[in-house]
N, C-alpha and C positions, 0 to 999 in steps of 0.2 A: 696845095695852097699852104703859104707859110703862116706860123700861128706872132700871132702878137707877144712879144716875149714876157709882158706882162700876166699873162695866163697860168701859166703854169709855174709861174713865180709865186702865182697868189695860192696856186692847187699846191703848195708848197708850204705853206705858212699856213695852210688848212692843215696838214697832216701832218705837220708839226704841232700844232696845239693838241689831236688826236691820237697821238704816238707820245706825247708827254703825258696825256691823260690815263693812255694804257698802264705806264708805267708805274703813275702814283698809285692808281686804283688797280693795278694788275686784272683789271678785267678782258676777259679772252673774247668776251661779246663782243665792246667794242676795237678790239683787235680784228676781230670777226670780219666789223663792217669795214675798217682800213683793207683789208684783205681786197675785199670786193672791190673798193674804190679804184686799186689796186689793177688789178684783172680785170676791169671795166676801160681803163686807161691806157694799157699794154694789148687787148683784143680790139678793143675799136678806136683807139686815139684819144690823146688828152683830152680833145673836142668831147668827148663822148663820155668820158669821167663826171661824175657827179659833182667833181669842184669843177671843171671843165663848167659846165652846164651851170652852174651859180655864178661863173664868173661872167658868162657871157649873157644870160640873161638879166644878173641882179648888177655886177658891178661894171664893168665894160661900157654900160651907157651913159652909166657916170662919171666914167675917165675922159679926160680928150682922146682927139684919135690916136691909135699906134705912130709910132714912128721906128720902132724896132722890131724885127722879123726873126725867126727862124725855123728852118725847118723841122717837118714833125717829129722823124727819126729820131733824132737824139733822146727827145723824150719821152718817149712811145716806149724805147729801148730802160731808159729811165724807170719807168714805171713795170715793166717787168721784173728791174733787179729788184726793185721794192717790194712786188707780189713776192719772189721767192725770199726775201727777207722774211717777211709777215706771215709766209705761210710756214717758214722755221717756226717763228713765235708761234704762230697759234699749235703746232706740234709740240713745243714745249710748253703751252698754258695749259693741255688740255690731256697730253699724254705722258710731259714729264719730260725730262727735269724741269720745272719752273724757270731756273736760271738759266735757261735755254730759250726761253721765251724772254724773259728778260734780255738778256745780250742780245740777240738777233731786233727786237723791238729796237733798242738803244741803239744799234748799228744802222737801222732804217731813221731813226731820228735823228741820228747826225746828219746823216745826209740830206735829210730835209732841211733841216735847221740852217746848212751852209745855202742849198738854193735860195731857202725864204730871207734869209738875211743878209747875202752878199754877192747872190747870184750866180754864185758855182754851184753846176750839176755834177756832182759826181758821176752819175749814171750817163750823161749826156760825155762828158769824159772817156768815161772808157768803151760807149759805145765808137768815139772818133778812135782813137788807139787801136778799136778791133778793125774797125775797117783800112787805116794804115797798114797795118801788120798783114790782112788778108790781099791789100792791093799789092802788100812791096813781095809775097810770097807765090801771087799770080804770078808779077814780073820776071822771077826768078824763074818759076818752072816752064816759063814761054820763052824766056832766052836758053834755060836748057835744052829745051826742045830745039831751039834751032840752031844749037852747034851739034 
């Protein structure tokens, strides 16, 4: 089932205010919880994310209905890259260098920051690219195969 593309536009501008919040307050706690968000989002689907879950129970009823779709993959993929961002940061808030946590944070917040505010997923990006790249490199080793 395709998701409303408002969803995780909005799971988007959630962890962006969350990932700006880490930053001021350098706190690995909530670092901690974006983590989870994180790998709740990329294991069972944005659906299944904690802003997932606020959007469709709290806000979603009080939007009109979708009229734009897309498929889950992109941002399922999405939310992975963010998990192993985040779980850099919290390796650097918690074991060091700090500025390791810092930077990987900040590299998850761009990327949020572009979703929630212009609607480029980075993640959703380069998940299309990978599967490009693995379709055009099937093609090649099927047509070598059959010369």
């Amino acid at each position: 089932m395709d998701l409303d593309i408002r969803g995780p536009r909005f799971g988007a501008a959630v962890t962006t205010v969350v990932l700006a919040a880490v930053l001021v307050t350098g706190s690995g706690v909530l670092l901690a919880w974006q983590t989870l968000a994180f790998a709740a989002g990329a294991v069972g689907g944005v659906r299944r994310s904690p802003y997932g879950w606020l959007f469709r129970t709290v806000v979603r009823p009080r939007l009109g209905p979708a009229v734009e779709f897309e498929s889950p993959a992109p941002p399922r993929f999405a939310q992975a890259v963010g998990l192993v961002f985040a779980a850099v940061g919290l390796v650097g808030f918690f074991a060091g260098p700090e500025w390791l946590g810092l930077a990987a944070t900040a590299c998850a917040l761009a990327a949020a920051f572009l979703n929630a505010a212009f609607g480029y997923c980075l993640g959703c990006e380069m998940y299309l690219v990978l599967r490009r790249t693995t379709a055009a490199v099937r093609r090649r080793d099927a047509d070598a195969t059959l010369t």
